[in-house]
C-alpha positions as a Python dict, from the first residue, in 0.01 Angstrom:
ca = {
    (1, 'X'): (0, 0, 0),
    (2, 'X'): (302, -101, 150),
    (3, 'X'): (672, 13, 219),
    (4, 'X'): (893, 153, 469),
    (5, 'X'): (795, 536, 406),
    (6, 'X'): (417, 461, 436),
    (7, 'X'): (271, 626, 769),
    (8, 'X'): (-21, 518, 921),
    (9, 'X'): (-234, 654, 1225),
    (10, 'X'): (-473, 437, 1407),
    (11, 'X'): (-753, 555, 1650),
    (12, 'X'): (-872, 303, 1899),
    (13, 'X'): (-548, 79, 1823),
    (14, 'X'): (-582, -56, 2158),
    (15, 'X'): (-922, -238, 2100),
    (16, 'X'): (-1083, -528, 1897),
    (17, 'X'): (-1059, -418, 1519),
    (18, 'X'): (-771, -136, 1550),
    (19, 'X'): (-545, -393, 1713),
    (20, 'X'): (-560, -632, 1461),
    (21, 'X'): (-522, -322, 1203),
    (22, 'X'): (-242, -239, 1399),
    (23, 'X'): (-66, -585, 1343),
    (24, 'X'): (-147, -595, 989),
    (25, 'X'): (-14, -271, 884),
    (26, 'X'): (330, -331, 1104),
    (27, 'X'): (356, -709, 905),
    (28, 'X'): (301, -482, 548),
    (29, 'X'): (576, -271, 665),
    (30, 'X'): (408, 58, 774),
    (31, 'X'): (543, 249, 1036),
    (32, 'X'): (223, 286, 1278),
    (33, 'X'): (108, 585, 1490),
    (34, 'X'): (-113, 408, 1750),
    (35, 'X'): (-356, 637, 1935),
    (36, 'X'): (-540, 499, 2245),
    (37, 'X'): (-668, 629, 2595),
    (38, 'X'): (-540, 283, 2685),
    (39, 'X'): (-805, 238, 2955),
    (40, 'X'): (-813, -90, 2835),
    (41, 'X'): (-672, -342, 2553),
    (42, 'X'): (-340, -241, 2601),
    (43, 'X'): (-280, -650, 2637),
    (44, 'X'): (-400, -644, 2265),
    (45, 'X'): (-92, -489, 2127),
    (46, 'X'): (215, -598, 2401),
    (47, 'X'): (355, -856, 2144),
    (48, 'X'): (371, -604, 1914),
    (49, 'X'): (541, -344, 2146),
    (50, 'X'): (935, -486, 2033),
    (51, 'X'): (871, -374, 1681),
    (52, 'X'): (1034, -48, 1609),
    (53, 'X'): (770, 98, 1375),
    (54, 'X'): (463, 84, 1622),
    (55, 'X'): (492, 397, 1799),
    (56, 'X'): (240, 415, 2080),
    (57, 'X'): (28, 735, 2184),
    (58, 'X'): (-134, 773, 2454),
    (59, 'X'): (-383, 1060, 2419),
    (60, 'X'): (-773, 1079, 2383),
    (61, 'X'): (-936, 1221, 2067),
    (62, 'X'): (-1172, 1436, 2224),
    (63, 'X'): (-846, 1650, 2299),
    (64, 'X'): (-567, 1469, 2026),
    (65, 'X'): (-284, 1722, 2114),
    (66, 'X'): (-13, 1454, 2043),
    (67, 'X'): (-76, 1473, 1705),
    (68, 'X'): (-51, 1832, 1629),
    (69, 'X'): (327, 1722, 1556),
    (70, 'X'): (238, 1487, 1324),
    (71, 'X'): (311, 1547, 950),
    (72, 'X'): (367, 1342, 636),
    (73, 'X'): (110, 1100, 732),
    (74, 'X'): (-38, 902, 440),
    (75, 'X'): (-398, 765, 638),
    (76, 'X'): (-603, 828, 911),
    (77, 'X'): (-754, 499, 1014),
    (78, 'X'): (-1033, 605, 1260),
    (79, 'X'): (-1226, 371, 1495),
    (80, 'X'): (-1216, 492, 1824),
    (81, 'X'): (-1543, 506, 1974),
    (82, 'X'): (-1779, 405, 2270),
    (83, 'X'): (-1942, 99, 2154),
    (84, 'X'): (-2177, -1, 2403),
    (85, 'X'): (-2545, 56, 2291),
    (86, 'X'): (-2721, 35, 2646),
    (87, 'X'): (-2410, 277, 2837),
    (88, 'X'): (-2486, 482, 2542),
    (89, 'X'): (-2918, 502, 2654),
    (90, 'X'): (-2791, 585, 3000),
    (91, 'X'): (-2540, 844, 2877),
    (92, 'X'): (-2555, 975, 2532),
    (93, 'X'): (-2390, 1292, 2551),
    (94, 'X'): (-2094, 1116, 2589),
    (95, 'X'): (-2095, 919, 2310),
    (96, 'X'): (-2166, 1253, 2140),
    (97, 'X'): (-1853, 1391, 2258),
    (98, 'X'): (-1630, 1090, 2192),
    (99, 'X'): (-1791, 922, 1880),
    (100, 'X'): (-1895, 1285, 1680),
    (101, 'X'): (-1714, 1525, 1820),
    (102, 'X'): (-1314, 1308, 1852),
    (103, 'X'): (-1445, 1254, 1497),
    (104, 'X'): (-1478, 1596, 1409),
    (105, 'X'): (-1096, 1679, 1591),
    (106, 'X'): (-960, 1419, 1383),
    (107, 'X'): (-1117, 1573, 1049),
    (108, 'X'): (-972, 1894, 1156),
    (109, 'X'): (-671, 1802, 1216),
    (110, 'X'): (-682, 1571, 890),
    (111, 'X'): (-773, 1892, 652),
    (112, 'X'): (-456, 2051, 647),
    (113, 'X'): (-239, 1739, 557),
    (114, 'X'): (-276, 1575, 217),
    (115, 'X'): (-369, 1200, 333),
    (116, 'X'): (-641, 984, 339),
    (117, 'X'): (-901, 975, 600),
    (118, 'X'): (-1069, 637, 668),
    (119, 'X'): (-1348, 577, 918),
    (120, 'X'): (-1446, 248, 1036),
    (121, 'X'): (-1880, 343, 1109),
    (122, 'X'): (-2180, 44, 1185),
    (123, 'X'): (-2427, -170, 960),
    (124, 'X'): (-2636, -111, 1257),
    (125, 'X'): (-2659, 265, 1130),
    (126, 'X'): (-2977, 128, 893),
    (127, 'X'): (-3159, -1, 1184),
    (128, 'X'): (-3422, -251, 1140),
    (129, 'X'): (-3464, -305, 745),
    (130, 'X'): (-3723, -264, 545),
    (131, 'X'): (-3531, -481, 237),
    (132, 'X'): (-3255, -758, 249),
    (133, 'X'): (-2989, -747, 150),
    (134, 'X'): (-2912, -393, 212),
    (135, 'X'): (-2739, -182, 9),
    (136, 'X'): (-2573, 127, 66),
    (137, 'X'): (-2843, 349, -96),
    (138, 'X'): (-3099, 193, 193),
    (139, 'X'): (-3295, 439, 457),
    (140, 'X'): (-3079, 485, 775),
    (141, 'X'): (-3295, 463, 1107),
    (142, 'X'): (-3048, 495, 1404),
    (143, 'X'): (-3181, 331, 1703),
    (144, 'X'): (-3005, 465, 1996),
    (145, 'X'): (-2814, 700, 2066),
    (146, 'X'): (-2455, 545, 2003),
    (147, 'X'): (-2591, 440, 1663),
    (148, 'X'): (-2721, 839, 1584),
    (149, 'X'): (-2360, 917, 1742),
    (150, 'X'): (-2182, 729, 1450),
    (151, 'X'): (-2415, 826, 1168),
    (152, 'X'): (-2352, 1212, 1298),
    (153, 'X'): (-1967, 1140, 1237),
    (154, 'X'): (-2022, 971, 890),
    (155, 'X'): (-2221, 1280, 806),
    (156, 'X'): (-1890, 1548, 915),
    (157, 'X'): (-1704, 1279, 702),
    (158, 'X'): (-1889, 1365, 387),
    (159, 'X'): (-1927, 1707, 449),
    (160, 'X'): (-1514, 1754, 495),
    (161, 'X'): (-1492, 1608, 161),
    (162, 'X'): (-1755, 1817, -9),
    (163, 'X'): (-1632, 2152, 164),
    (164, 'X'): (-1276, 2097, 200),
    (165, 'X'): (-1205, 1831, -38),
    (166, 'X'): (-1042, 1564, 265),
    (167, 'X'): (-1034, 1214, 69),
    (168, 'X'): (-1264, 1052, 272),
    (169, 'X'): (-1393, 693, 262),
    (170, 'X'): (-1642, 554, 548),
    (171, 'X'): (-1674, 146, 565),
    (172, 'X'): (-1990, 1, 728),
    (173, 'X'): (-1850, -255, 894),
    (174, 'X'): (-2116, -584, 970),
    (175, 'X'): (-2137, -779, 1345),
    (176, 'X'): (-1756, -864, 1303),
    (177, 'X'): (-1607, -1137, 1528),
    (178, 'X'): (-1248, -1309, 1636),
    (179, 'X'): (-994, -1280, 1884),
    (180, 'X'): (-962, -1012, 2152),
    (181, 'X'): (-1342, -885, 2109),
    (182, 'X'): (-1496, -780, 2415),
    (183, 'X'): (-1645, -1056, 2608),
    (184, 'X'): (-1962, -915, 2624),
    (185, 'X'): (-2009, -941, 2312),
    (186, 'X'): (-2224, -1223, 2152),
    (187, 'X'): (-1968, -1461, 2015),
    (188, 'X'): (-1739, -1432, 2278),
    (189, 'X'): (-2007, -1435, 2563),
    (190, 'X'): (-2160, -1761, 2390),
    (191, 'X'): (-1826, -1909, 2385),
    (192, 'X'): (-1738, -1818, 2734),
    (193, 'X'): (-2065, -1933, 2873),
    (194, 'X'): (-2068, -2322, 2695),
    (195, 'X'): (-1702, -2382, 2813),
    (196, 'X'): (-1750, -2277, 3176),
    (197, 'X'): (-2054, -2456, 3199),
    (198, 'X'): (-2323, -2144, 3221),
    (199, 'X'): (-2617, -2085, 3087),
    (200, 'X'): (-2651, -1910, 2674),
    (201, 'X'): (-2867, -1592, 2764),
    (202, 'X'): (-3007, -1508, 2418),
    (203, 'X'): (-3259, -1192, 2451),
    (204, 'X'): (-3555, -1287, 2194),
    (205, 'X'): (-3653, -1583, 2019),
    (206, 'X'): (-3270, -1656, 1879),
    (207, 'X'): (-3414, -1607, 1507),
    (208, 'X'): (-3269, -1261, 1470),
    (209, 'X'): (-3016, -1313, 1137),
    (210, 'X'): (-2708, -1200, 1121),
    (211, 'X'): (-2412, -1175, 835),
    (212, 'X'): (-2076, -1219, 1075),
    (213, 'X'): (-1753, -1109, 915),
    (214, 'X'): (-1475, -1278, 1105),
    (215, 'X'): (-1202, -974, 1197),
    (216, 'X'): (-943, -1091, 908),
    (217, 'X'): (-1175, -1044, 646),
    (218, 'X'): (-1271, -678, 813),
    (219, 'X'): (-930, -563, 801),
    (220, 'X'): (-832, -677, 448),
    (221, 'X'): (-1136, -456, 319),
    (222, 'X'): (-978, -225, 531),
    (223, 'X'): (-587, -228, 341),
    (224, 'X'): (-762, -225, 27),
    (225, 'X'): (-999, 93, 66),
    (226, 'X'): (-593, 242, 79),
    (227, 'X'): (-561, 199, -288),
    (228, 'X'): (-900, 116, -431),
    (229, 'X'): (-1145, 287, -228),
    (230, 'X'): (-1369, 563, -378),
    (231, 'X'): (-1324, 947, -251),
    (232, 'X'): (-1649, 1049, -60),
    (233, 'X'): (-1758, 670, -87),
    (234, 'X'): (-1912, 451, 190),
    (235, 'X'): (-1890, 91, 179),
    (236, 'X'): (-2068, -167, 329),
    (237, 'X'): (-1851, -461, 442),
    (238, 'X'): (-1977, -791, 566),
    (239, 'X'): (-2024, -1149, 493),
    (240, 'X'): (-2331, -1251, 272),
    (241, 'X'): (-2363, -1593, 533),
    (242, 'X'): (-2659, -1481, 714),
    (243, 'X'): (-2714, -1684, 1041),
    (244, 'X'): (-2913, -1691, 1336),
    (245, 'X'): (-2830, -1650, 1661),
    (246, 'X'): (-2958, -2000, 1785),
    (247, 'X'): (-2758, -2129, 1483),
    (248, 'X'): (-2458, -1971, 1612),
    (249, 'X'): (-2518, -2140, 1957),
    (250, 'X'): (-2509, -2474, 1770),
    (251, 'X'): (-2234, -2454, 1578),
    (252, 'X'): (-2070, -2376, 1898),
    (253, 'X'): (-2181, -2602, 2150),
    (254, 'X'): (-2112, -2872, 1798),
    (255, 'X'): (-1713, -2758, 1784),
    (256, 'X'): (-1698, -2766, 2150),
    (257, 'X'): (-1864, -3125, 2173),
    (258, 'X'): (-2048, -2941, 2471),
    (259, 'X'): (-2411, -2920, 2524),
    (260, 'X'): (-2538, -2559, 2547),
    (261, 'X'): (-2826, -2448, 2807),
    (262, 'X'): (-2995, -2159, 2682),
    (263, 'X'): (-3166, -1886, 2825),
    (264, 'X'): (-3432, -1660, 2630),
    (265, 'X'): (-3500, -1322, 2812),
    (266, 'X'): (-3693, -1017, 2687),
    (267, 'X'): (-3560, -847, 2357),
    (268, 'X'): (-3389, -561, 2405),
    (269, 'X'): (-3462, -215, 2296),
    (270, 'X'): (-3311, -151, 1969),
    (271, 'X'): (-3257, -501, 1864),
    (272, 'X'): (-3232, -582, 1482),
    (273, 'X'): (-3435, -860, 1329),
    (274, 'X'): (-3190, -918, 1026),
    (275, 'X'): (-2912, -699, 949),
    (276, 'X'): (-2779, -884, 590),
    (277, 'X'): (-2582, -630, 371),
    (278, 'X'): (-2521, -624, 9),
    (279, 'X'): (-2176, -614, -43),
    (280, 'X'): (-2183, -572, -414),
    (281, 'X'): (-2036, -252, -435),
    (282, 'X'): (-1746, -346, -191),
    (283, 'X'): (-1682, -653, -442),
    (284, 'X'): (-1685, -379, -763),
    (285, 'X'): (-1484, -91, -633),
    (286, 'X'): (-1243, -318, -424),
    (287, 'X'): (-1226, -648, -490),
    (288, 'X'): (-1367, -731, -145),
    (289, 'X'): (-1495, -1080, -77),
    (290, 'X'): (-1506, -1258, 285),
    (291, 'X'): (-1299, -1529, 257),
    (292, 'X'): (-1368, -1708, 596),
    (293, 'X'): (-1676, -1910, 627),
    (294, 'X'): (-1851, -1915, 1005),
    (295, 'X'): (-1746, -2216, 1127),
    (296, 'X'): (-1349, -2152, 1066),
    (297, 'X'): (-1377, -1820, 1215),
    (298, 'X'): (-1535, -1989, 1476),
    (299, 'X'): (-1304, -2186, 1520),
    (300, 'X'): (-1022, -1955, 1509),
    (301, 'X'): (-1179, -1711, 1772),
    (302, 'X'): (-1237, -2011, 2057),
    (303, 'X'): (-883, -2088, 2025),
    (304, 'X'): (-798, -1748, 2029),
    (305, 'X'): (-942, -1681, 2362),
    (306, 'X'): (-868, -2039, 2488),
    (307, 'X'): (-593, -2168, 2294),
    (308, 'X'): (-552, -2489, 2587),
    (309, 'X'): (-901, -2620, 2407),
    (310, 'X'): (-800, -2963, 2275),
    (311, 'X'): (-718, -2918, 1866),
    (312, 'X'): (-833, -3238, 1834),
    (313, 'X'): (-1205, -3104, 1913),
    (314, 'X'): (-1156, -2771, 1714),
    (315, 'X'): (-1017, -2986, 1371),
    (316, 'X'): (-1358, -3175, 1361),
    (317, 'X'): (-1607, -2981, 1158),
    (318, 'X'): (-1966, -3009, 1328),
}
């Protein structure tokens, strides 16, 4: 959907995904409600700050006053949450109270306004797998207690649509990647680490599989759940590449033309083997397919974080 009169509310717009949502509703013409604590990332959305339909809120869902003035919103694009899987084993209450329970504000306030209410949840949600690829329909094992934290919120999701009748969709979103994620994370800590010359840590034997969606492809799933998604449905949305780690390493230490040393510590508590989804019922209901194969995402994420990389090494395929 598109259109000057469309009004969109984003949770988390500061961060990884919602900034990038952010940017992509504001090119389609939506005027943007953009909700963030702004701890942090608020250097993700500053280019965007000239244009007169972003309208920046700073307020915290656990207490989303701001938005009690709100009306004649059309969707609810939620994905704030605490993300970190190891804070979360020192401290799960709190991702409790910001990841189930800002959920659970946001539903509340969502009930009384006809819109629709879209929340961005985890593949990680089916913990280790006992089939590949999985569907939708596959046992959920959360892991921790960020990942029980999200799968609590999906579950006041579907019961606000069964009691109350909120149109309600919930997208599983699969080890996405690009500009502006955390570097922390695995991509971006892999890329960091062969350009500055430090060592790859890799916890495990590097085998582990995953499908990664570059952050493009997450957000056009995203834009089409507005007019094509299912009420009460959950999606899972991901690439059907699956890679290893180690693989990953090679393909960047091969764009690079840099030599990668890595380092393989204990596996972590928690860690997934293979987390490959189907993506089937995404391609049905919306039309959904990944269009960006590893190595140009890749690509496009180490020159998002270091666009003075020579082109001339990023344009050769490895």
């Amino acid at each position: 959907m598109s259109g000057t009169d469309f009004l969109t509310v984003i949770t988390g717009a500061s961060g990884f995904l919602g900034s990038h949502l952010v940017e992509r509703c504001l090119h389609w013409g939506h005027t943007v409600f953009a909700l963030s604590r702004f701890s942090s990332g608020f250097q993700n959305l500053a280019s965007l700050k000239v244009n007169p339909k972003l309208i920046i809120i700073k307020d915290n869902v656990v207490n989303p006053t701001s938005l009690k003035t709100l009306s004649d919103v059309d969707v609810v694009f939620h994905l704030v949450a605490n993300t970190d899987v190891e804070a979360s084993i020192c401290n799960p209450l709190q991702d409790l109270i910001t990841n189930t329970g800002g959920t659970i504000n946001l539903l509340e306030w969502a009930r009384k306004r006809d819109l629709r209410f879209i929340l961005f949840s985890t593949g990680s949600v089916y913990g280790e797998p006992i089939y590949v690829p999985i569907d939708e329909n596959h046992p959920l094992f959360p892991f921790s207690p960020y990942i029980a934290s999200k799968l609590a919120a999906e579950e006041y999701c579907k019961l606000y649509s069964r009691m109350y009748g909120l149109d309600t969709v919930i997208l599983r979103i699969f080890s996405p990647y690009g500009p502006r994620q955390p570097i922390r994370k695995l991509i971006p800590s892999i890329i960091s680490n062969i350009i500055n010359n430090k060592p790859v840590v890799i916890h495990g034997d590097g085998n582990q599989t995953r499908a990664f969606l570059y952050v493009c492809d997450a957000i056009e799933a995203a834009l089409m759940t507005l007019k094509k998604g299912k009420r009460g449905e959950i999606y899972n949305i991901g690439s059907d590449e699956a890679t290893s780690i180690n693989e990953v390493v090679r393909k960047i230490s091969g764009i690079l033309k840099k030599d990668a040393e890595v380092v393989h510590r204990e596996k972590r508590l928690g860690d997934i083997g293979s987390l490959i989804p189907s993506v089937k019922k995404a391609k049905n209901d919306l039309g959904f397919v990944a269009n960006t194969n590893l190595i140009e995402g890749l690509m496009k994420t180490i020159h998002g974080y270091y666009p003075n990389e020579s082109m001339l090494k990023l344009s050769q395929m490895p």
